[in-house]
C-alpha positions as a Python dict, from the first residue, in 0.01 Angstrom:
ca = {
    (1, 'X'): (0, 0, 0),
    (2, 'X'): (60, -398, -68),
    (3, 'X'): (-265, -395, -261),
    (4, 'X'): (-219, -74, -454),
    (5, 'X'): (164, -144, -527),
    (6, 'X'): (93, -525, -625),
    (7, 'X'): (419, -613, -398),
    (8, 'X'): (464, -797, -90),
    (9, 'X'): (499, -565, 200),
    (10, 'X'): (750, -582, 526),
    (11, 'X'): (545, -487, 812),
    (12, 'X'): (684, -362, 1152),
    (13, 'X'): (464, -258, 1432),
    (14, 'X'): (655, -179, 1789),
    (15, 'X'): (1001, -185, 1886),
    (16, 'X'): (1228, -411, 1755),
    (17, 'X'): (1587, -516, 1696),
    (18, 'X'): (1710, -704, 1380),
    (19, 'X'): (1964, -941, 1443),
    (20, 'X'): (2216, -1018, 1175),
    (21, 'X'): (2046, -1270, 957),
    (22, 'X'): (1777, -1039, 931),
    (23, 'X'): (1852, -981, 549),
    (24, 'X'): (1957, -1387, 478),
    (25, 'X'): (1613, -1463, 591),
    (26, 'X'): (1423, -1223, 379),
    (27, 'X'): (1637, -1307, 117),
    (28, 'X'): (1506, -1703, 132),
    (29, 'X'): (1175, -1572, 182),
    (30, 'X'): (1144, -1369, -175),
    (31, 'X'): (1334, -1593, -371),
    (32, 'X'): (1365, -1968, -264),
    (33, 'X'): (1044, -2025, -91),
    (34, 'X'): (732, -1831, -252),
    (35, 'X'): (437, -2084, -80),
    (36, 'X'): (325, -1838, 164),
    (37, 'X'): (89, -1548, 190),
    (38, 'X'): (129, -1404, 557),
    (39, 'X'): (419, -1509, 747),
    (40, 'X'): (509, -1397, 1105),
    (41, 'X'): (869, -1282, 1164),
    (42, 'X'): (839, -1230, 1513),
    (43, 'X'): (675, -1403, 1867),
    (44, 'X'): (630, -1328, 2212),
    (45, 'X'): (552, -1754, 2320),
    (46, 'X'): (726, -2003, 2213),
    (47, 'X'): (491, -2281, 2076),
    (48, 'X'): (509, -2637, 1904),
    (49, 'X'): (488, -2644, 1547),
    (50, 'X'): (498, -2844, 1201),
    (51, 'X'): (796, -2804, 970),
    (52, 'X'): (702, -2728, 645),
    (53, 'X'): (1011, -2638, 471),
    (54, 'X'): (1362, -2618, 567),
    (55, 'X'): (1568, -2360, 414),
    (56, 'X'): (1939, -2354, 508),
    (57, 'X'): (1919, -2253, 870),
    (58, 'X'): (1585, -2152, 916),
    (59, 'X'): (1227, -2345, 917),
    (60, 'X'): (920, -2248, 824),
    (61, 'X'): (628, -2364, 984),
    (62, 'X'): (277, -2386, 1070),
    (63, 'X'): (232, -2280, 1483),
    (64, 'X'): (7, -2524, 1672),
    (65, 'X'): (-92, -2221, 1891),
    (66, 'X'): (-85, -1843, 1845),
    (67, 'X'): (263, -1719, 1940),
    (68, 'X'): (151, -1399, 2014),
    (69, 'X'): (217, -1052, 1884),
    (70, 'X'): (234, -882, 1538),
    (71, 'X'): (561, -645, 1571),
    (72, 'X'): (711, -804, 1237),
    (73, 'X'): (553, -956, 923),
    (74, 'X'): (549, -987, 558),
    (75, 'X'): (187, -1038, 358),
    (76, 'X'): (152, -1095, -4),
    (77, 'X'): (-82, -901, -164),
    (78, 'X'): (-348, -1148, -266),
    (79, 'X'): (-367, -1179, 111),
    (80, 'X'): (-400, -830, 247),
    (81, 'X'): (-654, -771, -32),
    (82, 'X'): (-821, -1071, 153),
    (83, 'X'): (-747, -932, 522),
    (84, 'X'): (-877, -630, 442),
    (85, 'X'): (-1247, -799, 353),
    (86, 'X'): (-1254, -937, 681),
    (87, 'X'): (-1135, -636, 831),
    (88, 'X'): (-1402, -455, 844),
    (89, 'X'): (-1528, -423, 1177),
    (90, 'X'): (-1234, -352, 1440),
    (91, 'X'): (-1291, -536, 1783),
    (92, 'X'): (-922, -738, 1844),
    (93, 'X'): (-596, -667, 1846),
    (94, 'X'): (-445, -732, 1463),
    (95, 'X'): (-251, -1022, 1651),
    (96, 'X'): (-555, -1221, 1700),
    (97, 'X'): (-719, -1124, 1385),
    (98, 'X'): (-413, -1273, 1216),
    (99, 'X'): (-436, -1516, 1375),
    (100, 'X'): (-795, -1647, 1313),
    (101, 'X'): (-735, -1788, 985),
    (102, 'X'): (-1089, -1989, 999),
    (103, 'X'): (-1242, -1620, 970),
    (104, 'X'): (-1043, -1483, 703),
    (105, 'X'): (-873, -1779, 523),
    (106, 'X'): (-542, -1679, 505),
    (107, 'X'): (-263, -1906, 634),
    (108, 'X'): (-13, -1793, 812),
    (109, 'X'): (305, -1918, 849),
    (110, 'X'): (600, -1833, 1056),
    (111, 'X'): (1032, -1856, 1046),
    (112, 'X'): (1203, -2008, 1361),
    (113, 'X'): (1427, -1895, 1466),
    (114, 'X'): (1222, -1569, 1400),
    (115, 'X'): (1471, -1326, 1240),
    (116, 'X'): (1314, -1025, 1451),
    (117, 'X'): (1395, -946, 1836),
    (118, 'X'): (1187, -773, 2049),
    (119, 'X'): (1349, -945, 2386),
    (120, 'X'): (1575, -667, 2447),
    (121, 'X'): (1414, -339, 2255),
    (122, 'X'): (1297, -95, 2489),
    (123, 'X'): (906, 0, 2433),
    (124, 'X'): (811, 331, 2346),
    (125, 'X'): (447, 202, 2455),
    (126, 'X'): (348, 409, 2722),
    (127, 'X'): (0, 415, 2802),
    (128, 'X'): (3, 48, 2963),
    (129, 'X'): (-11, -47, 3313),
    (130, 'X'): (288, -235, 3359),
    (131, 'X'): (135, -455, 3612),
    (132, 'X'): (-151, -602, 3322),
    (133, 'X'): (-327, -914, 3512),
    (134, 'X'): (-501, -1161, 3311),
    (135, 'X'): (-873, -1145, 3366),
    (136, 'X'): (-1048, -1386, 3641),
    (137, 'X'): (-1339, -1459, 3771),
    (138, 'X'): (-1701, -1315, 3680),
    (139, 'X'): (-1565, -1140, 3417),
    (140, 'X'): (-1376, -1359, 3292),
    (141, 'X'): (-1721, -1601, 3283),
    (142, 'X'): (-1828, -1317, 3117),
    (143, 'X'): (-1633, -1235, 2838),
    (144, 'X'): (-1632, -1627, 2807),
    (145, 'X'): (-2065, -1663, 2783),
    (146, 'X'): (-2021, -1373, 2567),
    (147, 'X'): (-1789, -1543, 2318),
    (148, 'X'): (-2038, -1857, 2314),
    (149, 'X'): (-2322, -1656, 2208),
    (150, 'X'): (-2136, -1452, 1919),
    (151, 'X'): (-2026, -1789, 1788),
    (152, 'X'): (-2318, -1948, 1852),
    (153, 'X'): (-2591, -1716, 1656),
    (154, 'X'): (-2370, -1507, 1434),
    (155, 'X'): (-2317, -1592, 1102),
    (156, 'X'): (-1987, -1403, 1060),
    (157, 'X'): (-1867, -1416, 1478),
    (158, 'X'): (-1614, -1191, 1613),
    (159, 'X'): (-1458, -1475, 1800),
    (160, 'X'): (-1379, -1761, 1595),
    (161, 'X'): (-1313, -2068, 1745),
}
C-alpha cells in the first residue's frame, strides 16, 4: 500500500500502547525532519547510538546494535519499493531483515525516547512457549557453521554480516 499510494506508511505489528506524545512525534517526523526512509518507533533493548538530529524533545539516531523488534514503524515509499526487492525469499523475522541494511540498503533510523510502548501491552501472541531459551550448544555451532557457509559462497546470503 506505501508503494501503490506513493505515501509514507505507519506500520504497527503486535500489541502496543501509545503514550501521549505519540502524535508530537509523528508530527516532527512528516514535517520538520524528512532525511529518513525507515525509522523504528519502537524497541525491545536498549542500545548505544549516534545522534543525528535533535528535534525538540526527541532524537533521532542511528542504533549501534539491533534493538530488537518491529511492532511500530514508518517507511517511505522509495524504501519499501526497495524492501520489497530484497524481500523475496522469507527466512527471518521482518525484525532482522530490517535490520540488515548491508543486504537491502536502506537505513534505518530510530526516535528515543521511542514514542511506542509495548512494556505494559498485554500480547495476544499465543502460540509461544513462554519459557523461549536461547539456543546452546551443538546447535547453536550449528546454526553458527551454517551462517559461515551462506555468507561465505552465496552471492546474495541470507545472513548478512
Amino acid at each position: 500500500m506505501c508503494v501503490a499510494n506513493n505515501r509514507p506508511m505507519l506500520i504497527f505489528e503486535d500489541d502496543f500502547i501509545l503514550p501521549p506524545h505519540f502524535e508530537d512525534t509523528l508530527q516532527l517526523l512528516l514535517t520538520e525532519f524528512h532525511d529518513w526512509e525507515l525509522i523504528r518507533l519502537q524497541a525491545l533493548a536498549k542500545t548505544s547510538h549516534d545522534i543525528v538530529k535533535t528535534l525538540r524533545d526527541i532524537a533521532i539516531v542511528k542504533n549501534h546494535e539491533d534493538p530488537l523488534g518491529a511492532t511500530a514503524y514508518m517507511v517511505k515509499p522509495e524504501a519499501a519499493q526497495i524492501l520489497i526487492k530484497h524481500a523475496k525469499d522469507i527466512y527471518e523475522p521482518l525484525d532482522h531483515f530490517l535490520e540488515h541494511e548491508e543486504k537491502h540498503g536502506v537505513e534505518m533510523l530510530a526516535v528515543k525516547p521511542y514514542p511506542v510502548d509495548i512494556s505494559k501491552a498485554q500480547s495476544t501472541i499465543s502460540d509461544r512457549p513462554h519459557d523461549r531459551r536461547p539456543i546452546k550448544g551443538i546447535r547453536k555451532i550449528i546454526r553458527s557453521l551454517n551462517r559461515m557457509l551462506d555468507r561465505v559462497f552465496t552471492k546474495d546470503p541470507w545472513f548478512p554480516k
